[in-house]
N, C-alpha and C positions, 0 to 999 in steps of 0.2 A: 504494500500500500504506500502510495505516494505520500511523502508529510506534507503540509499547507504551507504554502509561503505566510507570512504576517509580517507585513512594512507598517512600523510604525517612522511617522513624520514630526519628529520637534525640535525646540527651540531652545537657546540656553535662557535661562528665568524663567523659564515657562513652568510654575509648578503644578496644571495640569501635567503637564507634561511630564516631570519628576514623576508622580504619582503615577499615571500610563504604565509608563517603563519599568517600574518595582512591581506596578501588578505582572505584568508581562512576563520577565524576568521568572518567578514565581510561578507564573504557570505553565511555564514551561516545563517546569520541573514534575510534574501531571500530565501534560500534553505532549505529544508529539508533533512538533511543529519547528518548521525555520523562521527564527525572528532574525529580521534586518532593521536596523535604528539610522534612520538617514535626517541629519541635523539640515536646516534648510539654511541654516547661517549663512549670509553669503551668496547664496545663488536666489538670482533677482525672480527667476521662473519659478522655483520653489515657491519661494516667499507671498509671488504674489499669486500662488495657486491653492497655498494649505494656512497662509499666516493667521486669517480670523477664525480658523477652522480647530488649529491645535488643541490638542494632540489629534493627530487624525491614524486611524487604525483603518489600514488593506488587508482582507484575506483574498487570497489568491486576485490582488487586482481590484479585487471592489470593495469600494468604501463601506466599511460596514458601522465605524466608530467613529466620534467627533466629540471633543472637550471631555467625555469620560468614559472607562473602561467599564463595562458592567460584567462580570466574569461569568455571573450562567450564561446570558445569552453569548460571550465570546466561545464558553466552552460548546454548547451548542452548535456554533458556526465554526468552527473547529472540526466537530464532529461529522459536521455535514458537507466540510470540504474536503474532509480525507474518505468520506463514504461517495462521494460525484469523482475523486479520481479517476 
């Protein structure tokens, strides 16, 4: 079974975003999944494509999260992206 990509999007100060990422982190240790942490600091495209959005959370590509992680329903969509592989 294929694992799920999970791109989370932030920012430095961003304490959604702290927060995001410790849940993440975390549940990985549960989940089977690839998290990628892409800081948009810096990149103007980024920035002005996730900046009012942060923390924004992709599984497999599609926006599934924005400003907070809610972990059933991430483990859920987790579930249901390694069960559509």
């Amino acid at each position: 079974m294929r694992k799920p990509e999970v791109v989370v999007y932030h920012a430095p100060g961003c304490h959604l975003c702290e927060r995001a990422l410790e849940q993440l982190r975390a549940l990985r240790e549960e989940l089977d999944f690839e998290l990628r942490e892409v800081d948009i600091a810096g990149d103007p495209e980024l920035e002005a494509r996730y900046r009012e959005w942060l923390p924004v959370v992709e599984i497999d590509g599609r926006r599934r999260f924005t400003y907070h992680l809610q972990p059933g329903p991430f483990r859920r969509a987790v579930a249901q992206a390694a069960a559509d592989a």
